[in-house]
N, C-alpha and C positions, 0 to 999 in steps of 0.2 A: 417401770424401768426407764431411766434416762437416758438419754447418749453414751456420756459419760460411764457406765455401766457397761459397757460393750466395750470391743475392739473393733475400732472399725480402719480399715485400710483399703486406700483409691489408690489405684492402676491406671498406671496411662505409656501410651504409643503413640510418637510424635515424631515430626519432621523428617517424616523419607517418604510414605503414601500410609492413606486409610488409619490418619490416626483415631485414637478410641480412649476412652475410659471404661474401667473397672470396677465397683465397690464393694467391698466383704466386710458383710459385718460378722464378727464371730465364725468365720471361717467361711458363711456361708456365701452367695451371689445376691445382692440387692439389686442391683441392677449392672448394667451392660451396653452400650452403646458405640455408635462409628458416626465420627462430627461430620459426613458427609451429608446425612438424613439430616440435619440440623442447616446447615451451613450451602444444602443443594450444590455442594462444588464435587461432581465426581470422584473419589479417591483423595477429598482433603488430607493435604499433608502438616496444617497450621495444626500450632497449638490447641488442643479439644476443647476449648473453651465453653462449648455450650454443652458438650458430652460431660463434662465435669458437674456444671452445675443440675445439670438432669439427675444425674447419679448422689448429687448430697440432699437436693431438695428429695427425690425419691427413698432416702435413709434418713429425711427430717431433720440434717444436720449441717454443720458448718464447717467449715475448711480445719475452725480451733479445735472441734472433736476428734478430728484422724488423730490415730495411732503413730500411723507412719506413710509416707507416698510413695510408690515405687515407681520408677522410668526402667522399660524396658529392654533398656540397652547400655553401654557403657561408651560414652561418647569420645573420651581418650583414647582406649584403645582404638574405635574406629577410623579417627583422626590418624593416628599410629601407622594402620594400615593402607591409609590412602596415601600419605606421605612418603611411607617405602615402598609402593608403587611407583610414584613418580619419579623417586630419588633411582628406582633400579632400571626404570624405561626410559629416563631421558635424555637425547632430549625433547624425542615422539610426544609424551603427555605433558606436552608445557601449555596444550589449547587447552587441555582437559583443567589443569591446576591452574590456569586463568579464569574459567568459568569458578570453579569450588574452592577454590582458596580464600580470596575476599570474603567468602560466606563462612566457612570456618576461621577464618581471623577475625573477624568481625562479629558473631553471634554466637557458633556451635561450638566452639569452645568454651564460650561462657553460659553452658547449658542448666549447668545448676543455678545459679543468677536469674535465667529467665523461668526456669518452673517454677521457683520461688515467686517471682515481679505476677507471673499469670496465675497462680493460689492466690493472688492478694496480698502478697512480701508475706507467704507463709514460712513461719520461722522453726516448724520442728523437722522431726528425720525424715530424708530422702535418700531412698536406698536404689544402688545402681544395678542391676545384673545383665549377665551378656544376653544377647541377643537370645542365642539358641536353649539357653536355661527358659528364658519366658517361655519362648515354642515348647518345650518338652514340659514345663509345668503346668501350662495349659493343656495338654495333651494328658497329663498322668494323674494331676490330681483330683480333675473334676469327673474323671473316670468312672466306671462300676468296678474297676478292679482294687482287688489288697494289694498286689503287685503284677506288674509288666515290664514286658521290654519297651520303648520308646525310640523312636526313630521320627528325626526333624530331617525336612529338607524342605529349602528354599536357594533365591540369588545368591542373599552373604550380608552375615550380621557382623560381627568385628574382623574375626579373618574366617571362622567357620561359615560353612555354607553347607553341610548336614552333620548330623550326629546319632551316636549310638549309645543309649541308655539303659539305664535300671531303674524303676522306681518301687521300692518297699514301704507298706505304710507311710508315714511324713518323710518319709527322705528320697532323693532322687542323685543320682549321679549318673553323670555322661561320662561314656567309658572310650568314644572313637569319637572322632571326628576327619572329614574333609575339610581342605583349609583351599581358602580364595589362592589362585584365579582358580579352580577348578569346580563348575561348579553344577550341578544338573539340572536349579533353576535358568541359570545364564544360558545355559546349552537350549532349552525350549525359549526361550526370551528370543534368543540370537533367530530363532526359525520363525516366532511371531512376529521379527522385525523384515524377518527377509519374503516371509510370504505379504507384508503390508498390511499387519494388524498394530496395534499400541500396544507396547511393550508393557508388563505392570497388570493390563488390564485385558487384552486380546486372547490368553494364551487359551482359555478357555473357547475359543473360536476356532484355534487352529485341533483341539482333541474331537471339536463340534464337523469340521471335514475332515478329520483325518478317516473314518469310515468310507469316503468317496472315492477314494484310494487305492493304489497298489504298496505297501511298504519295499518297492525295487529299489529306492537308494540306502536300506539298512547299512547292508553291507559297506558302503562307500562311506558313508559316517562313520560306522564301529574302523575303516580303516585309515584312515585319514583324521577324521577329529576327533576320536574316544581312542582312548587305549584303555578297554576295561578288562581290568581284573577278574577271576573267579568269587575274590570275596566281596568284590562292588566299587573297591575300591577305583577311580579312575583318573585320569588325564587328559584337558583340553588341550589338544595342540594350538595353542597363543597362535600361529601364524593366518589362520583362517578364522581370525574374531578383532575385534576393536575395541571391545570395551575396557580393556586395560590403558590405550594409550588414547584413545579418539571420542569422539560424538555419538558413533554408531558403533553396532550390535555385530557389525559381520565384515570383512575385508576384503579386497580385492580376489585375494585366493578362493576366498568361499565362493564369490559373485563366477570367478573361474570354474570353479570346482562343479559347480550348479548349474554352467550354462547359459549365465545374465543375471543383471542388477537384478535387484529385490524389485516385488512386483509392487507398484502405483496403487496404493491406497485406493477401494471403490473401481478397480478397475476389473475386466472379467475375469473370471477364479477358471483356468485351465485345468487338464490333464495331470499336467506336470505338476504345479501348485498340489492339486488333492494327492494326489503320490506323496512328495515331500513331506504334506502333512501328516502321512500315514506313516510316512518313514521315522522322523523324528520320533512321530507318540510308539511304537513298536520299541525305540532304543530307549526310552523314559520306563516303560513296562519295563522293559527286560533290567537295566541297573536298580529298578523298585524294588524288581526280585532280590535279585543280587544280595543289596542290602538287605531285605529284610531276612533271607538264609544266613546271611552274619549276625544279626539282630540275634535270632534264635539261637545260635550255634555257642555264641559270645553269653550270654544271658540264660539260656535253657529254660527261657518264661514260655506258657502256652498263651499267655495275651498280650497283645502287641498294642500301644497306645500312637499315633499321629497327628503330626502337627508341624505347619509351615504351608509355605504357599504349593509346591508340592504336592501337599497332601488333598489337596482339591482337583489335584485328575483324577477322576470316580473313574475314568474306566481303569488307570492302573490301580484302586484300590480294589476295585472287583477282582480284578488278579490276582491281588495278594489276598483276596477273602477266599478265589475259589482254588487259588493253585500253591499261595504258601504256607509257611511251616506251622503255621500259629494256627491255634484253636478258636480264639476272639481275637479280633479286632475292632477297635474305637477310635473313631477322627473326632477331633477338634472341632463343631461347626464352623468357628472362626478360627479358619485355619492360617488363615495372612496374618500379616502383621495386626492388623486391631486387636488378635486372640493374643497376640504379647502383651495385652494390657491386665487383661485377667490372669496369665502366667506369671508376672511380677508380682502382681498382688499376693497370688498362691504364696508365692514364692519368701517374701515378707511373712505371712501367717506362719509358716511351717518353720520358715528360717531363725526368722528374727524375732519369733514371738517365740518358737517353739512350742506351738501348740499341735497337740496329735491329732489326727485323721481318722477320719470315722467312716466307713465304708457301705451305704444299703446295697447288697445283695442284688444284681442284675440291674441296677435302676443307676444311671449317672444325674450328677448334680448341676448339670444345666439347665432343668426346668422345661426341656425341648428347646431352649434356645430362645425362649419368650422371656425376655431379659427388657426390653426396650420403653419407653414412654405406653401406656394407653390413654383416653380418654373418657367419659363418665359420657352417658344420653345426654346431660346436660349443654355440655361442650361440643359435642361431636351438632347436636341440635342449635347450638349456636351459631358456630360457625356457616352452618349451611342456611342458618335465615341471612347470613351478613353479607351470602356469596347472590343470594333472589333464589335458590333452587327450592325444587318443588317434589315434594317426598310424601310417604308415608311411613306408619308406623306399625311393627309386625309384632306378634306376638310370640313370645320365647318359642310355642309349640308351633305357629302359625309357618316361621322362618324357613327352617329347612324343608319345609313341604312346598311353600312358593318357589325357593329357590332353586330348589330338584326339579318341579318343574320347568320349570323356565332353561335350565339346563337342558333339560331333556327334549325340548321346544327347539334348542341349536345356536341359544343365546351365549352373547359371549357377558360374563359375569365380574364386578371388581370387586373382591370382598375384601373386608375393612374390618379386624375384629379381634380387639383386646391387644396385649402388649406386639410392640413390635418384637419382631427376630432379631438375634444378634448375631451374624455374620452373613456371608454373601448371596444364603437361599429363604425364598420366600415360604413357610411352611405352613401357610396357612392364617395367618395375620395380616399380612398382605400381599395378597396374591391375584391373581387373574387366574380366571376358571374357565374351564371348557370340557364339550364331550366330546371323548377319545374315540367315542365308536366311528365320528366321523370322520372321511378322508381330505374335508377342507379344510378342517378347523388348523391345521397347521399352517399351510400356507397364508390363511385368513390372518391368524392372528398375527404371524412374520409380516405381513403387509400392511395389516389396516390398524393395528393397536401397537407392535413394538418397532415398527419402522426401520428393521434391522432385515440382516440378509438373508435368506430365505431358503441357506442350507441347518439353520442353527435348528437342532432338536427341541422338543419340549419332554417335560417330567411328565410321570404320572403318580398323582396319590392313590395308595391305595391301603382299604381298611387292612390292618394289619392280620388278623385273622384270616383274611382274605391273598395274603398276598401269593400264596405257592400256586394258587389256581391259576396265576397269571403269568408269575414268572420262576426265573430259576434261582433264588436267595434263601438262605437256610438259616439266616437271623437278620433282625432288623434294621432298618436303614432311617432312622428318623430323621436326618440332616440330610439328607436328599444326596450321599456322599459315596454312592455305592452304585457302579451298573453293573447290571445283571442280564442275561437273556429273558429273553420271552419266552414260556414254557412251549413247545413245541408243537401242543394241542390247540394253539390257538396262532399260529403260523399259517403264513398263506403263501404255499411254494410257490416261487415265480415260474416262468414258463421259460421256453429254449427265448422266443423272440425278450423277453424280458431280460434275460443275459446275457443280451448284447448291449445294453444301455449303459450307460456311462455317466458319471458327473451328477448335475441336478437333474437329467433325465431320470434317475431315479426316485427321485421324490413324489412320483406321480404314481407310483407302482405300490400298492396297499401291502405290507406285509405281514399283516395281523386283523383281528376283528377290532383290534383299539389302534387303527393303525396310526393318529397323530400325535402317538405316545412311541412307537414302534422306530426308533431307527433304521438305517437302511442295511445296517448287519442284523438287525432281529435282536437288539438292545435297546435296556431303557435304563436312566438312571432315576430311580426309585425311591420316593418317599414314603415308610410306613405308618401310617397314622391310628396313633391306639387311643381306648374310649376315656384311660385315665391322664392322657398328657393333654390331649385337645378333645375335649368333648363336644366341644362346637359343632369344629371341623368334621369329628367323627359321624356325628349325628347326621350332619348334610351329607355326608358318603352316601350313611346306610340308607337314608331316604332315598336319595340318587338310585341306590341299588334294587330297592322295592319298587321304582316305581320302571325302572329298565331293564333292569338283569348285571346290570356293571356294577362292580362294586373298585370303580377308576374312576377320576378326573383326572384331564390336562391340567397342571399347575405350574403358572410360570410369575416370574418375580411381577410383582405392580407397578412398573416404571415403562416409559420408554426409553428407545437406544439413546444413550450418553448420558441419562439423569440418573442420580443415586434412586433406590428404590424410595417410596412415599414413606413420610412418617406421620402426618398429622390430618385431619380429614377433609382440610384445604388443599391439602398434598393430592388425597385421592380424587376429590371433586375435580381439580383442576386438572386430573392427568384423565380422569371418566371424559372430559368437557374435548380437549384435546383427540381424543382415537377415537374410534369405532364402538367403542365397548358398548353394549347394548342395554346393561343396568349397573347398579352400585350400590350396594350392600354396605351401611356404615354402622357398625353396632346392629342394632334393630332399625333400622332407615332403610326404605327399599326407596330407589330413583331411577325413573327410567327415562333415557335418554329422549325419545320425544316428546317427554315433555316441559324440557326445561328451556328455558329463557334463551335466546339467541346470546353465544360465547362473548365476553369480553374482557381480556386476557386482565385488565387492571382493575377491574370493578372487584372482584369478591374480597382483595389484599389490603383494605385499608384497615382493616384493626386488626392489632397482635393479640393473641389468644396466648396465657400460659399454659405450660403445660399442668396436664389432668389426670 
């Protein structure tokens, strides 16, 4: 069979953050990717130019074989919307349409022009869809379901900023929508800017304290800056926000309303701070519900499909697993903006090809997410002769018996193995390992490997078969996108003197037998790894588990703070060479850090390696 033979059609997600490529060949997923792993610039928002070619050379074809390219948004209308912003606020956002205007006079108007210049001056169809179509295509079609309801929510794609859908076999229609300025991405933004995280990229920080917390300013939010509805529907009050006419996230009134300016980046995280964050994530739960009892009620589907940025607060999606209307529920691993690239794709297939939809029973069509680049012994063996490092070589049977133990020894582990992940969690491809039963390994790893603050939680994987023993989840969580409690049997009641602690004093108080997986509420957010999606992964569980009693690993992404996760085995070397990590697992390569060559940061990067 030739190229030619097939329909192949590349997705792509460009210029606002985390853009990505797509490719379907025949409906199916060839590949997947985020140009940050390529490109090392966190949250790249350029052109995917190296995610593109990943994704043809990985379908052994050329830009002339597409079918069709889909961009996952519709650039006019957006343009649209910024403009009558400016035109109804000004003449407050004239700072604002000083910075963004030049750039849409000048480029993003002429967006068709430049996808075409960056294909190569590719000259066939390039198909446009709104923003929140990709989110919910991505969300419904790569689904396990025949049909769902669908619910996006994120900041704001042309004027929508969530919607409420149906998806049947090949077809999908959005039936609601919330429209800009109101938004419930923007709403948790505006509190990652005010507590002194990066907006975009932070939010997941502020759900990581919001546990530290008292939720005491609910109330003061739902009365002042929400006006919510019964059906979900809601209302920013504009006067206590900025980002309609300004630079920043939150306004004078809010900074009032709050009590003082937003807190100083890196500066100490108070009382008040972990409250707020508890307050906002409690008012994000509750509208989650909200909608998704409209979801239901609008729809009458029992499976609910997820998608936007949004849809990555696991603890509100635990809510809507253990407390809403819906039977299944299914998130998007890439649930931001990159997962728009694979939703337009969809979206072209079903649309514009008209081709039907074929559904396996309980199983979705994401492959676990292992969508990205891998490397061959070859390559991976290359690269580590070009870096001086000093390795061995294991045997398929050999692997997870060394590796369990050495886990189970208190090592910290970087495992490197087969395709990369497509969206923002590591599942097992690249990830940092550790054992949960210990009460260091968290603070250990927060300090000496991801250099990041040292209220943030870690996952735990756990074999799927295994997972009720451990926690409270009654279907699977393979994207790491779901927190659950810790089953109760394995809780470790604090004491009267323990309940008076407060803030990161609590970190030091064990609340489980896995306590570095264990939240300070008696929550984890939870990967289930089963023997037919990761066998690798699986296999080193169960050894883990034979040779301890656990059948858990700590799993946290392969990066340190502010670097996209690793994608190539100089990525991992380099990031093993930099922290504490104690081995590094690459393919079948075991390396242990004392014994390699004294660091130097430019020696191992003078030759390009293709991808393998």
């Amino acid at each position: 069979m030739t190229p030619r033979d097939t329909t192949w059609i590349l997705g792509i997600s460009a210029f606002y953050h985390d853009s990505a490529a797509a490719l379907l060949r025949d409906g199916e997923i060839m590949a997947a990717a985020s140009e940050e792993r390529f490109s090392r610039i966190k949250g790249d928002a350029a052109f995917p130019a190296q995610a593109v070619r990943f994704c043809l050379e990985r379908g052994g074809i050329s830009v002339a074989d597409l079918a069709c390219v889909g961009f996952y948004e519709k650039p006019l209308i957006k343009f649209e919307r910024i403009l009558e912003t400016y035109l109804a606020t000004a003449p407050r956002g004239f700072g604002q349409f000083l910075k963004a205007g030049p750039l849409w006079m000048t480029e993003k108007l002429y967006q068709d022009r430049t996808l075409r210049a960056s294909l190569g001056h590719y000259d066939g169809t390039v198909l446009y869809a709104e923003h929140h179509e990709s989110h919910a295509a991505s969300a419904f079609f790569p689904s396990p379901f025949e049909e769902a309801a669908v619910l996006t929510m994120d900041g704001v794609g042309e004027w929508a900023t969530a919607t409420i859908g149906v998806g049947r076999g090949s077809e999908l229609d959005l039936l609601m929508e919330t429209r800009w300025p109101h938004s419930l991405g923007l709403l948790y933004s505006a509190f990652t800017y005010y507590l002194g995280f990066k907006v975009n990229s932070g939010e997941y920080k502020v759900m990581g304290l919001a546990p530290y917390g008292v939720p005491r300013y609910e109330d003061l939010i739902l009365t002042h800056l929400v006006d919510l509805k019964e059906d979900g529907s809601f209302a920013l009050d504009q006067r206590y926000f900025n980002y309609l006419t300004g630079l920043t996230m939150t306004s004078e009134a809010f900074h009032t309303l709050f009590g003082g300016p937003p807190r100083s980046p890196e500066t100490l995280l108070t009382r008040r701070d972990m409250d707020i964050a508890a307050s906002v994530q409690a008012v994000c739960e509750r509208i989650m519900l909200h909608m998704a009892r409209t979801a239901h009620r609008e729809t009458g589907m029992d499976n609910l499909c997820l998608a936007g940025g949004v849809a990555l607060n696991c603890v509100g999606n635990g809510r809507l697993q253990r407390e809403g209307p819906f039977k299944r529920l299914w998130i998007q691993p890439a649930a931001g903006d990159a997962g728009g690239a694979l939703g337009v794709a969809y979206l072209a297939w079903h649309r514009h090809c008209n081709a039907p939809r074929t559904v396996a029973p309980g199983r979705d069509r994401m492959q676990g997410a292992m969508l990205g680049p891998d490397y061959s012994d070859a390559a991976i063996e290359a690269q580590l002769c070009a870096a001086g490092a000093v390795f061995e070589r294991l045997t398929a049977e050999d692997r997870p018996v060394r590796v369990a133990t050495l886990l189970a020894e208190g090592h910290i582990i970087g495992w490197f193995n087969g395709r990369m992940e497509f969206g923002p969690r590591s599942l097992g491809a690249r990830s940092i390992l550790g054992d949960p039963r210990r009460q260091s390994m968290q603070s250990d790893m927060n300090r000496k490997i991801k250099f990041r603050e040292g209220f943030r939680p870690f996952a735990p994987s756990v074999l799927r078969e295994r997972v009720r023993d451990y926690f409270d989840l009654d279907e699977d969580s393979p994207y790491m996108l779901i927190v659950a409690p810790v089953t109760p049997s394995r809780r470790i009641p604090m004491t009267d003197e323990q309940r008076d602690l407060w803030g990161l004093e609590l970190l030091h108080v064990p609340r489980s037998d896995i306590p570095a997986v264990t939240h300070v509420d008696y929550s984890a957010r939870v990967q289930t790894v089963a023997a037919d999606a990761q066998p690798d992964f699986h296999a080193l569980l169960t050894e883990f588990e034979r040779q301890t009693g656990c059948a858990v690993l700590v799993n946290t992404s392969f990066n340190v703070r502010g670097e996209p996760i690793v994608m190539t085995p100089r990525d991992a070397y380099r990031c093993f060479m930099r922290t504490e990590i104690d081995y590094l697992v690459l393919g079948p390569y075991l390396l242990a850090k004392e014994r390699q060559p004294a660091w130097q940061e430019d020696r191992a990067w003078q030759t390009e390696f293709p991808l393998d």
